[in-house]
HTML snippet that shows the backbone in 3Dmol.js (N, CA, C, O; Angstrom):
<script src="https://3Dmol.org/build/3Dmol-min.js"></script>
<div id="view" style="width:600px;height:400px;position:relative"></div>
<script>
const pdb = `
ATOM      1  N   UNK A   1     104.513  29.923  49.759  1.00  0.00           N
ATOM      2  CA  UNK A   1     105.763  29.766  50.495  1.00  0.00           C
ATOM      3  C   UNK A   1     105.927  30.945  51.456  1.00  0.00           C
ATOM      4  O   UNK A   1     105.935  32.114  51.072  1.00  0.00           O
ATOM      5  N   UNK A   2     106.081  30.493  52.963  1.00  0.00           N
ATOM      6  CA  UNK A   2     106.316  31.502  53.676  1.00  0.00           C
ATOM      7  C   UNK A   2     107.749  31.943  53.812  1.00  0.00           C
ATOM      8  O   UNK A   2     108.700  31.177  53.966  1.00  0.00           O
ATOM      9  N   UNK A   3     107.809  33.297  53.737  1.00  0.00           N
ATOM     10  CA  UNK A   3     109.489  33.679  54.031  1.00  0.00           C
ATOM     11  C   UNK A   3     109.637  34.041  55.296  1.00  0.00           C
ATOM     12  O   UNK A   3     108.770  34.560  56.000  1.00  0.00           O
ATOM     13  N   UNK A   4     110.715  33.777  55.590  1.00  0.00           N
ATOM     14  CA  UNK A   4     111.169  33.717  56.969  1.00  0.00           C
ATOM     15  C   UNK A   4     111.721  35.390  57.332  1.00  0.00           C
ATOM     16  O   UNK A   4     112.665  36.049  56.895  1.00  0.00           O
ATOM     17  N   UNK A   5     110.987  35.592  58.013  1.00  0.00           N
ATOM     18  CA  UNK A   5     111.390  37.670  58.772  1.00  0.00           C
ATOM     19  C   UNK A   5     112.728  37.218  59.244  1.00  0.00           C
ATOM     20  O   UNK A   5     112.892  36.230  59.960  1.00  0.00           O
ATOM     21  N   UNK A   6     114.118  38.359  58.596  1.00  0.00           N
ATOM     22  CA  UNK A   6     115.109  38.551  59.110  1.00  0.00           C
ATOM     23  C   UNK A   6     115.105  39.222  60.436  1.00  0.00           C
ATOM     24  O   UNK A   6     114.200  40.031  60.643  1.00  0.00           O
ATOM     25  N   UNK A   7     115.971  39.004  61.349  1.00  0.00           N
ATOM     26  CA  UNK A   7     116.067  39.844  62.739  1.00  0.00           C
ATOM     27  C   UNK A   7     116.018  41.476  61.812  1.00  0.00           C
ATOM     28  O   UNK A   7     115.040  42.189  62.036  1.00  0.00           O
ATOM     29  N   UNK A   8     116.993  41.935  60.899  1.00  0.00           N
ATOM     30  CA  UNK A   8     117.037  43.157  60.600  1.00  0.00           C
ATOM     31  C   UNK A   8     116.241  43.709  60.126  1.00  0.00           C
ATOM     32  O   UNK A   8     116.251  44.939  60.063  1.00  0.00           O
ATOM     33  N   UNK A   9     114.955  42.697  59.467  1.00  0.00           N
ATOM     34  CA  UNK A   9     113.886  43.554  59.196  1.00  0.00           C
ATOM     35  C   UNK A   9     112.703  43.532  60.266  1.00  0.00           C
ATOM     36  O   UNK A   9     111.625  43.968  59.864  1.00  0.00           O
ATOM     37  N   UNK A  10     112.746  43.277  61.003  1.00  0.00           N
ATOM     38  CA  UNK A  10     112.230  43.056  62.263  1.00  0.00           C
ATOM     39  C   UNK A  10     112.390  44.523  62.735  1.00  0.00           C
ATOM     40  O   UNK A  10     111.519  45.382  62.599  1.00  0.00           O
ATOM     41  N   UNK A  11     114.019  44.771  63.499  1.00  0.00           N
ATOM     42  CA  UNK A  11     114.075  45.563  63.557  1.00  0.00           C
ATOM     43  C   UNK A  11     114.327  47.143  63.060  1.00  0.00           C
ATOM     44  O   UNK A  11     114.726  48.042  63.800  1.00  0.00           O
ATOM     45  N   UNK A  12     114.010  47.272  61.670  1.00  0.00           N
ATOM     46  CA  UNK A  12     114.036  48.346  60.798  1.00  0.00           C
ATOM     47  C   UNK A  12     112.560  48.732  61.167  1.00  0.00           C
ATOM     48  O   UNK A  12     112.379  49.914  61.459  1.00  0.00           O
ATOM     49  N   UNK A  13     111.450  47.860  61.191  1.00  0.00           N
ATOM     50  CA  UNK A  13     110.358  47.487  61.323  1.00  0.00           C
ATOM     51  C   UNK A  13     109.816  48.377  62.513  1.00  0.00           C
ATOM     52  O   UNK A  13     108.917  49.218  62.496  1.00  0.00           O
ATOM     53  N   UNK A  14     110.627  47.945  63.557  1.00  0.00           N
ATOM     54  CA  UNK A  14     110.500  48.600  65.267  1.00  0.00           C
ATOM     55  C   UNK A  14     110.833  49.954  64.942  1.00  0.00           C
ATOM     56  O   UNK A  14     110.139  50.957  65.110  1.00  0.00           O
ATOM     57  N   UNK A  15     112.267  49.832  64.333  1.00  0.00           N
ATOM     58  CA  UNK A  15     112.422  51.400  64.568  1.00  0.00           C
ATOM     59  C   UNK A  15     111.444  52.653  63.951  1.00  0.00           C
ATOM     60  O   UNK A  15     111.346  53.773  64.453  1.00  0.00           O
ATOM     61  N   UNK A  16     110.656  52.100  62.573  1.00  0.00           N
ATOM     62  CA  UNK A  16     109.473  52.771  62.051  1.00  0.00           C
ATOM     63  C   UNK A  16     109.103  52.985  62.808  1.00  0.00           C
ATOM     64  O   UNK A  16     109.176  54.103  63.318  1.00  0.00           O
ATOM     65  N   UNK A  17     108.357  51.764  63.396  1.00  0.00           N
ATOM     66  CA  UNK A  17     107.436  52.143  64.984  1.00  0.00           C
ATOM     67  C   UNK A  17     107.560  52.991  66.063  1.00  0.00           C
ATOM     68  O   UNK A  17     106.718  53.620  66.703  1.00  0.00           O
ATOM     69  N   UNK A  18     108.903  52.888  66.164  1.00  0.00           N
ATOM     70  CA  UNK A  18     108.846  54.321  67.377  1.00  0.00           C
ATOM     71  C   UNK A  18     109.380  55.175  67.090  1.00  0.00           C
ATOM     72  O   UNK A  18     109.679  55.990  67.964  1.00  0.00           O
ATOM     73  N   UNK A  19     109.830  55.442  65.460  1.00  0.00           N
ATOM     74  CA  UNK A  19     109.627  56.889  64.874  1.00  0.00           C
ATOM     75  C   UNK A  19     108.038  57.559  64.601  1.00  0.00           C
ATOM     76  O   UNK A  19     107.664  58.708  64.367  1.00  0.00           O
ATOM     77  N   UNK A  20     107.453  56.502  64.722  1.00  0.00           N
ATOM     78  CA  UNK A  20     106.039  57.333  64.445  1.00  0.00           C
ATOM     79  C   UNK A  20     105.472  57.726  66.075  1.00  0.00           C
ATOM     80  O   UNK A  20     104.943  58.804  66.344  1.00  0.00           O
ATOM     81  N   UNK A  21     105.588  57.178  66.568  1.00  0.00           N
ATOM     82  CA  UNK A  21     104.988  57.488  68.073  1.00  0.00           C
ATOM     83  C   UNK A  21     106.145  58.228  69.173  1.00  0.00           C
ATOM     84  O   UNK A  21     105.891  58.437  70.359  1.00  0.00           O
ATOM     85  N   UNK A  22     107.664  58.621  68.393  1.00  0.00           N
ATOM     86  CA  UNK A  22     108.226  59.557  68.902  1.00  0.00           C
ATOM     87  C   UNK A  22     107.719  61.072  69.309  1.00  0.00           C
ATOM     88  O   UNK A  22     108.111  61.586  70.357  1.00  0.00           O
ATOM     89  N   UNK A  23     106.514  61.983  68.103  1.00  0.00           N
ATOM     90  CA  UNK A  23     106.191  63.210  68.123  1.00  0.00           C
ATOM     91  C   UNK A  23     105.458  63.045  69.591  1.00  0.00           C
ATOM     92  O   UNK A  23     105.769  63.812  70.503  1.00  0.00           O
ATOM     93  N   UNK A  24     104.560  62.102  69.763  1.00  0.00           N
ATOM     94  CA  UNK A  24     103.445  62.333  70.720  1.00  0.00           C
ATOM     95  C   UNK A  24     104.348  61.823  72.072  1.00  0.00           C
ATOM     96  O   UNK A  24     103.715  61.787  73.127  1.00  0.00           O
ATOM     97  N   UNK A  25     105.459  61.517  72.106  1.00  0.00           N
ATOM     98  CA  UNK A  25     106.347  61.378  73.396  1.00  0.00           C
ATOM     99  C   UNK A  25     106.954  62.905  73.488  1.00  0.00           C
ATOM    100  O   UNK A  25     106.518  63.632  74.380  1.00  0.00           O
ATOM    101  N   UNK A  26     107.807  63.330  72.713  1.00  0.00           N
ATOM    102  CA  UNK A  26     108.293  64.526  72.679  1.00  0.00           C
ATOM    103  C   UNK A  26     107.142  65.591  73.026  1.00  0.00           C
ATOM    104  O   UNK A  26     107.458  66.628  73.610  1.00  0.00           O
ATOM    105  N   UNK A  27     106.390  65.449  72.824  1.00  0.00           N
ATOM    106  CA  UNK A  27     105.023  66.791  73.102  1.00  0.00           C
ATOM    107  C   UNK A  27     105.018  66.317  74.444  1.00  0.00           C
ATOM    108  O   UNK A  27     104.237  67.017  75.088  1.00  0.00           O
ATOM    109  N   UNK A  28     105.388  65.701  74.939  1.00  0.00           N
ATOM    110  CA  UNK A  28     104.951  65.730  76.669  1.00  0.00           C
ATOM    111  C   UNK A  28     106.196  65.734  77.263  1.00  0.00           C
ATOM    112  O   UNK A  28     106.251  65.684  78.492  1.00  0.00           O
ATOM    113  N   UNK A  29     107.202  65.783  76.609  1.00  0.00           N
ATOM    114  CA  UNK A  29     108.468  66.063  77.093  1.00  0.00           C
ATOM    115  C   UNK A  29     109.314  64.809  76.938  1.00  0.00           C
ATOM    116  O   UNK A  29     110.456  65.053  77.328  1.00  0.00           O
ATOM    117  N   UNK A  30     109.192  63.683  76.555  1.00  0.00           N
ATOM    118  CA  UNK A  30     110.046  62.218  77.018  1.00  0.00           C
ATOM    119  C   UNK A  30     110.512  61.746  75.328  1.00  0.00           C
ATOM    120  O   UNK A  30     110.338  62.289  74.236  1.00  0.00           O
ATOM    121  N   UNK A  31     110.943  60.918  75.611  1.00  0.00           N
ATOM    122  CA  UNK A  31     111.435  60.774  74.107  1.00  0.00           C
ATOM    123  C   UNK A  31     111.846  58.685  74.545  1.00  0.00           C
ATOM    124  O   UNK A  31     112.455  58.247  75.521  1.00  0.00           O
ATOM    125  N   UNK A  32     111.380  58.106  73.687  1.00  0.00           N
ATOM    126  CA  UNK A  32     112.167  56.484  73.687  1.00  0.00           C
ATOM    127  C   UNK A  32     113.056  55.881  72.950  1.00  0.00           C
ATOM    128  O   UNK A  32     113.054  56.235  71.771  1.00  0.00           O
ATOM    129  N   UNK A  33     114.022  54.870  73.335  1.00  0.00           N
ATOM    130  CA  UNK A  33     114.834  54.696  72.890  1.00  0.00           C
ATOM    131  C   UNK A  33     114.975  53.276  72.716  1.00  0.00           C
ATOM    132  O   UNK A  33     114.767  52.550  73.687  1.00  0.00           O
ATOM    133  N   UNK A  34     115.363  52.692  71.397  1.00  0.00           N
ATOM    134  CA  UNK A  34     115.043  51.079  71.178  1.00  0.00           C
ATOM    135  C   UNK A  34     117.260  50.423  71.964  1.00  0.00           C
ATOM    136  O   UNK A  34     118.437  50.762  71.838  1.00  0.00           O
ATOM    137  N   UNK A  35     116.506  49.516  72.590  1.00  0.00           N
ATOM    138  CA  UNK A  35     118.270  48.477  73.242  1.00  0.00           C
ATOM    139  C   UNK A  35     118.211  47.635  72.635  1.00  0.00           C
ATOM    140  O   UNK A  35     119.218  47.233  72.051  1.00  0.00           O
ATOM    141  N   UNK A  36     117.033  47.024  72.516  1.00  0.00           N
ATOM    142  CA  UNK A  36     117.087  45.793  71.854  1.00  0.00           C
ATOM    143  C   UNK A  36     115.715  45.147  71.007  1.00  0.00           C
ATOM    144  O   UNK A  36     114.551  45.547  70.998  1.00  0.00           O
ATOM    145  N   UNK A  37     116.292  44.101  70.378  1.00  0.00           N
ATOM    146  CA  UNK A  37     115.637  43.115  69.780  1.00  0.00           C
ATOM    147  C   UNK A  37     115.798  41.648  69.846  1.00  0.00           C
ATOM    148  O   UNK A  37     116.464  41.074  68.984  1.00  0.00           O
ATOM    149  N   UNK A  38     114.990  40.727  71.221  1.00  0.00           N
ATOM    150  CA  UNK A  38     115.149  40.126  71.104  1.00  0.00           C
ATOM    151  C   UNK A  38     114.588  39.024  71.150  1.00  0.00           C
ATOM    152  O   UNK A  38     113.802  39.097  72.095  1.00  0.00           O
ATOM    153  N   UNK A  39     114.467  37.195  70.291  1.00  0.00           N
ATOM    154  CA  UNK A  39     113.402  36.962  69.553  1.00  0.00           C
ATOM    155  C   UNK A  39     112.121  37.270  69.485  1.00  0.00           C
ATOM    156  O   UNK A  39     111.987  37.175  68.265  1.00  0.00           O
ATOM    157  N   UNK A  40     111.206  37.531  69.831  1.00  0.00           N
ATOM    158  CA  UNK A  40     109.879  38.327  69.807  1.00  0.00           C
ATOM    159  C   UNK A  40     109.621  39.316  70.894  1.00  0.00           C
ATOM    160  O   UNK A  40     108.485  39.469  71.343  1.00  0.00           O
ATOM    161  N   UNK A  41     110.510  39.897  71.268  1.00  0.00           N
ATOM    162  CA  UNK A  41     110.400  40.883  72.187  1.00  0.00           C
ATOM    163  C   UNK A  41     111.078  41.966  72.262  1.00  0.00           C
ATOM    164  O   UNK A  41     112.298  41.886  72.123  1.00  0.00           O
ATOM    165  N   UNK A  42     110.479  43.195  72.492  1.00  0.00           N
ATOM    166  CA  UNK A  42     111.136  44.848  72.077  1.00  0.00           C
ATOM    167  C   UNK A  42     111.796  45.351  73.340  1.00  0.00           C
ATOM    168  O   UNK A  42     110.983  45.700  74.197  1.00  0.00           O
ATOM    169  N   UNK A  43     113.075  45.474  73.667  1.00  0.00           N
ATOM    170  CA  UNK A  43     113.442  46.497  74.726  1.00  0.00           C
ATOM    171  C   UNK A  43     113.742  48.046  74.568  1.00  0.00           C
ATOM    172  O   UNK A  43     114.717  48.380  73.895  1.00  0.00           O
ATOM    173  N   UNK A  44     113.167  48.730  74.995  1.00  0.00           N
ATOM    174  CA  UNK A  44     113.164  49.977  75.207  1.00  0.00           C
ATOM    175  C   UNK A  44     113.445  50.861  76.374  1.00  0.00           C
ATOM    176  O   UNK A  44     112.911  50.420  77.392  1.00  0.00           O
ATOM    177  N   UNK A  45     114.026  51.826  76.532  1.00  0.00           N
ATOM    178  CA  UNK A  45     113.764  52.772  77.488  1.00  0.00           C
ATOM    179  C   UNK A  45     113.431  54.032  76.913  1.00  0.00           C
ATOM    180  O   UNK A  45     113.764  54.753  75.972  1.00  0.00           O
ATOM    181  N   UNK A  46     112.405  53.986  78.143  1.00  0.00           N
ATOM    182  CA  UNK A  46     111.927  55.934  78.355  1.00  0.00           C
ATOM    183  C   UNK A  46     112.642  56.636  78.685  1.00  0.00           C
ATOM    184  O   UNK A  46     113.460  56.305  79.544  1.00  0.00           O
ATOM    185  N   UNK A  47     112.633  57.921  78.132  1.00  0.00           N
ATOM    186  CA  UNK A  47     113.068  59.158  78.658  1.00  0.00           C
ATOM    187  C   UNK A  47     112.592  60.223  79.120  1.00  0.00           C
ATOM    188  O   UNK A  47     111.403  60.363  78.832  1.00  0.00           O
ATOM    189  N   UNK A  48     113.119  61.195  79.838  1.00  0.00           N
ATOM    190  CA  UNK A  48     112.408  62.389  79.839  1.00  0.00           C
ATOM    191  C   UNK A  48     111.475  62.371  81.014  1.00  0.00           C
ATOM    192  O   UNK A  48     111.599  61.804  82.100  1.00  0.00           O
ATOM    193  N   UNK A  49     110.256  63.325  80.415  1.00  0.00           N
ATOM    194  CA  UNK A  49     108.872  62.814  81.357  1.00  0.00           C
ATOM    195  C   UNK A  49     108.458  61.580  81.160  1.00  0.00           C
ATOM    196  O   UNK A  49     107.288  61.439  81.514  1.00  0.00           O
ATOM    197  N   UNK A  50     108.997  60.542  80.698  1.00  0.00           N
ATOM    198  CA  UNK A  50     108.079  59.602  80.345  1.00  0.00           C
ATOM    199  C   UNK A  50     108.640  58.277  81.252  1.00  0.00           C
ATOM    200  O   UNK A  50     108.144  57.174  81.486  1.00  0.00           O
ATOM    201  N   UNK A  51     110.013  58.972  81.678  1.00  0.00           N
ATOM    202  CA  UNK A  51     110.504  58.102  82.605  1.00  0.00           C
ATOM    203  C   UNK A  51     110.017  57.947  84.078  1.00  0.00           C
ATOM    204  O   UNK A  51     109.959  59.033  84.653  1.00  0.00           O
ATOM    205  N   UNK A  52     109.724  57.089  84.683  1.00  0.00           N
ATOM    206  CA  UNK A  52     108.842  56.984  85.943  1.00  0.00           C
ATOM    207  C   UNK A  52     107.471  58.094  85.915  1.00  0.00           C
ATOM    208  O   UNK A  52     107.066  58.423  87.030  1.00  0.00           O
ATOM    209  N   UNK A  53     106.940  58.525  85.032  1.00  0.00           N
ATOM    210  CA  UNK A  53     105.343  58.721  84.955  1.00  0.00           C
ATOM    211  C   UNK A  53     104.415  57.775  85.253  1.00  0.00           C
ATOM    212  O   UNK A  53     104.413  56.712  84.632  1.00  0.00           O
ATOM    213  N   UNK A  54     103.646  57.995  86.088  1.00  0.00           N
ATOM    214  CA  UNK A  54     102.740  57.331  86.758  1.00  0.00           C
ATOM    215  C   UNK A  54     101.964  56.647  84.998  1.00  0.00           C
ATOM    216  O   UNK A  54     101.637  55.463  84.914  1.00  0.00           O
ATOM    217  N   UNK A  55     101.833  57.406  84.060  1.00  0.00           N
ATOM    218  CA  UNK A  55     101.374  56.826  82.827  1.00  0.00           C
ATOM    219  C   UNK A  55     102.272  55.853  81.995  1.00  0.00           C
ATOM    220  O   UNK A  55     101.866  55.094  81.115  1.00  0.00           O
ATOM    221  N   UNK A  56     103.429  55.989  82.376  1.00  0.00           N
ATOM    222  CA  UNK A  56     104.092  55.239  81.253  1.00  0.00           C
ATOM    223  C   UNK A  56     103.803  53.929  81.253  1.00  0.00           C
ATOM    224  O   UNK A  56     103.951  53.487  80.114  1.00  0.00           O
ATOM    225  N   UNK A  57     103.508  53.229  81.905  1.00  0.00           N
ATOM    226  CA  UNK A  57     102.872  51.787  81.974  1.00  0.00           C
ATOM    227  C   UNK A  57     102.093  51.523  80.721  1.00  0.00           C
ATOM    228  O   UNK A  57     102.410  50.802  79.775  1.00  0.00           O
ATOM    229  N   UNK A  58     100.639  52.496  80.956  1.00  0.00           N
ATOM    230  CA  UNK A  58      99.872  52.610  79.912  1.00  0.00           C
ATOM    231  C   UNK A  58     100.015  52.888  78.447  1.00  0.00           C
ATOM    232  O   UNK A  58      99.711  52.347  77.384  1.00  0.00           O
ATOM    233  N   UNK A  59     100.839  54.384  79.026  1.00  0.00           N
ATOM    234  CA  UNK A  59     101.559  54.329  77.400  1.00  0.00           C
ATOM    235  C   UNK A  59     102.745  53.352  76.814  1.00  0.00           C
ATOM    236  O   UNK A  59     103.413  53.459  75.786  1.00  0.00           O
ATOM    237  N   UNK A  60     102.755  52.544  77.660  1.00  0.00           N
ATOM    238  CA  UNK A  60     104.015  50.908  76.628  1.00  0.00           C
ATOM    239  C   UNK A  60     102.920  50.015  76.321  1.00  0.00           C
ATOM    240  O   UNK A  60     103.061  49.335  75.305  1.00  0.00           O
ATOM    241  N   UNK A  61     101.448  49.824  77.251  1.00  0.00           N
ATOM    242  CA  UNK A  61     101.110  48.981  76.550  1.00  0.00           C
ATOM    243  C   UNK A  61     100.139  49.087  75.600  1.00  0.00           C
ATOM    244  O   UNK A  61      99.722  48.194  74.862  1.00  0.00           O
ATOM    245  N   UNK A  62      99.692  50.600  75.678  1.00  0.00           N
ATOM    246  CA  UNK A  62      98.103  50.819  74.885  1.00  0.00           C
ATOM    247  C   UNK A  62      99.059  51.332  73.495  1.00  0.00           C
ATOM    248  O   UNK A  62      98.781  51.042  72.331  1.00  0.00           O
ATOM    249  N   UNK A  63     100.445  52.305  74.019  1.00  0.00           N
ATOM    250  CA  UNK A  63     100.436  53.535  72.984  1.00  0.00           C
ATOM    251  C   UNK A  63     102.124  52.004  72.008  1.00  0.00           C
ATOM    252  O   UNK A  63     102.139  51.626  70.837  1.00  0.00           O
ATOM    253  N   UNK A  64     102.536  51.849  72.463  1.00  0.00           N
ATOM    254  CA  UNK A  64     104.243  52.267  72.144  1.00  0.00           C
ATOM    255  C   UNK A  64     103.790  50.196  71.444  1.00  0.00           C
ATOM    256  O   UNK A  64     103.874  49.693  70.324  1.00  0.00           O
ATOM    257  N   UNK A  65     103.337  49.610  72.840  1.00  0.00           N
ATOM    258  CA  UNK A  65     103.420  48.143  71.921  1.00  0.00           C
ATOM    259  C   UNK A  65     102.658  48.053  70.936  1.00  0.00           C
ATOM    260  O   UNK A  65     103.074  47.691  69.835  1.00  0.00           O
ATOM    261  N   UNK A  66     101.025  48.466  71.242  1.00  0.00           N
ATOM    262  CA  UNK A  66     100.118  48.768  70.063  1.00  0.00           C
ATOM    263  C   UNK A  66     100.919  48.557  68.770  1.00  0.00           C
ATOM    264  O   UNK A  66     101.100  47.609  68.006  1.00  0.00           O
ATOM    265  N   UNK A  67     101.331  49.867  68.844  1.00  0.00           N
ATOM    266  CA  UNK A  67     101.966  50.652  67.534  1.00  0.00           C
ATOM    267  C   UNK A  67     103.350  49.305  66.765  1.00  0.00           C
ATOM    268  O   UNK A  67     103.370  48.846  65.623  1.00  0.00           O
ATOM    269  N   UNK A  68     104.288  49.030  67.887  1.00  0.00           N
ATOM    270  CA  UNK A  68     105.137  48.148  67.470  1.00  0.00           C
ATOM    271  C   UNK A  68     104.552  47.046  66.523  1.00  0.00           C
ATOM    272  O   UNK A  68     104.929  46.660  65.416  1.00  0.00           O
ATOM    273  N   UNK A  69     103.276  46.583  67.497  1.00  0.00           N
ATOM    274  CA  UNK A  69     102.758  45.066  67.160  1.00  0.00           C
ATOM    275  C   UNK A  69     102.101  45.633  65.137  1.00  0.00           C
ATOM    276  O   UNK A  69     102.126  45.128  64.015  1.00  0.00           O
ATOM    277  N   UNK A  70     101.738  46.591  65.621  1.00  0.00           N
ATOM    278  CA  UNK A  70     101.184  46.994  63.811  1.00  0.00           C
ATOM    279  C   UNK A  70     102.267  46.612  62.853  1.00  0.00           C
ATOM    280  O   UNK A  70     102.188  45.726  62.002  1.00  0.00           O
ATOM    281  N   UNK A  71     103.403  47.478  63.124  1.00  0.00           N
ATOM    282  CA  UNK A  71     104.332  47.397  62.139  1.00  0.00           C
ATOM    283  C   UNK A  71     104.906  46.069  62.260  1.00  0.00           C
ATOM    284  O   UNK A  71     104.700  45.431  61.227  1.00  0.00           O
ATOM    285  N   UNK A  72     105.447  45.522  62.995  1.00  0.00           N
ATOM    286  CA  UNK A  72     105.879  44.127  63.527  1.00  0.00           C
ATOM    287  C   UNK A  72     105.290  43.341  64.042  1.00  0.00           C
ATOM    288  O   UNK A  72     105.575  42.971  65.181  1.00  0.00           O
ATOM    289  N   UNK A  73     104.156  42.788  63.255  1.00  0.00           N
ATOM    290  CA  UNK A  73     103.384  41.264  64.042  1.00  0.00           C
ATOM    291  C   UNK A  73     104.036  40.253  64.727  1.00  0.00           C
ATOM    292  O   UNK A  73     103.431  39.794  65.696  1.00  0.00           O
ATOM    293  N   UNK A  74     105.490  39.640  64.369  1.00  0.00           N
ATOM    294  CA  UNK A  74     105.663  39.085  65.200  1.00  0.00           C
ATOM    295  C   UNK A  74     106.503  39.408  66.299  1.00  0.00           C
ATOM    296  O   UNK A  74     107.394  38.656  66.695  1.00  0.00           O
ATOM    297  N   UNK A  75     106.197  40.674  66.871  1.00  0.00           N
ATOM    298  CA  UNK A  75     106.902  41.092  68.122  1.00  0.00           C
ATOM    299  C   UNK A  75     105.461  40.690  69.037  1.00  0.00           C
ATOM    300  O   UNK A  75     104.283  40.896  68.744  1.00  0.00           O
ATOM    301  N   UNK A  76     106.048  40.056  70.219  1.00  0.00           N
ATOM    302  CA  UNK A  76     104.733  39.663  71.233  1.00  0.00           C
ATOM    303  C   UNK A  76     104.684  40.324  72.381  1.00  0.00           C
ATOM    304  O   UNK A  76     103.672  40.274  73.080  1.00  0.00           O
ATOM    305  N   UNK A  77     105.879  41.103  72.768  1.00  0.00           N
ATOM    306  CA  UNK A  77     105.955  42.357  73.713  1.00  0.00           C
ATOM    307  C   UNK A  77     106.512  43.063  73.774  1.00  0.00           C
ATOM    308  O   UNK A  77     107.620  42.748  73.339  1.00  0.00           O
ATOM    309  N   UNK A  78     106.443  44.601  74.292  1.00  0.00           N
ATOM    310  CA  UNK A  78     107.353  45.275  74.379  1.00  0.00           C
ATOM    311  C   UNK A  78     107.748  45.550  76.061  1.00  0.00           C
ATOM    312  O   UNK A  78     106.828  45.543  76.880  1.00  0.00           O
ATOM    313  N   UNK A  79     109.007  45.763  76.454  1.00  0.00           N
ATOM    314  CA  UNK A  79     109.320  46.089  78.153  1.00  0.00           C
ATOM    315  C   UNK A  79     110.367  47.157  77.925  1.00  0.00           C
ATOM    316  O   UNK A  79     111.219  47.357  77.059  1.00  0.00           O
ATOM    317  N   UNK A  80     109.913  47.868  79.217  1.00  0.00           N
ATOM    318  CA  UNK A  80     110.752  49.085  78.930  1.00  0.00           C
ATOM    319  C   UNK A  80     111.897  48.442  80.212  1.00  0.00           C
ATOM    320  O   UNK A  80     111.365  47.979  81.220  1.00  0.00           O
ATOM    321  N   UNK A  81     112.783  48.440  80.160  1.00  0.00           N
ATOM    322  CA  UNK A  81     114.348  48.626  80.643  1.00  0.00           C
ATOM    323  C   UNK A  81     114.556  50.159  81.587  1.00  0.00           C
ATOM    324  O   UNK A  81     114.092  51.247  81.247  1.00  0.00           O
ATOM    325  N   UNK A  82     115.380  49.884  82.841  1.00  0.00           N
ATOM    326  CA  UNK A  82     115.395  50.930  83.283  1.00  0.00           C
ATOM    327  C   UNK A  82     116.978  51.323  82.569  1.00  0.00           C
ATOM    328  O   UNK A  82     117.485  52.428  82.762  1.00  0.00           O
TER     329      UNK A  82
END
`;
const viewer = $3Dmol.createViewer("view");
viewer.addModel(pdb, "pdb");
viewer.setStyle({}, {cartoon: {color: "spectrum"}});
viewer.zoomTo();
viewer.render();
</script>
């Protein structure tokens, strides 16, 4: 029997996720911040240096969704929000 993922553990789920990949934002100066959750998709904004860095692209989709999609399989993207 499959159980059905609550939205809240979904997002308890996310927020693990970008408590773990908070240190390596903060070491470069930026820090992220979760807006939302909504049905399979993560909104976030950057901060800091991490806001308009020519890298941050890379780091939402290699570093920040990566990481989400681990803890939360059924999140299918993450977008950062200005």
């Amino acid at each position: 029997m499959n159980k059905q993922i609550t939205h809240e553990e979904t997002v308890t789920k996310v927020m693990h996720a970008l408590e773990s990949i908070r240190p390596f934002l903060n070491k470069d100066g930026g820090d992220i911040e979760l807006i939302d959750v909504k049905d399979h998709t993560v909104l976030v904004k950057l901060h800091g240096n991490c806001n308009g860095c020519p890298m941050s692209f890379s780091t939402m989709k290699l570093g920040v969704e990566n990481t989400v999609k681990q803890f939360a399989p059924e999140i299918l993207e993450v977008l950062a929000v200005e």
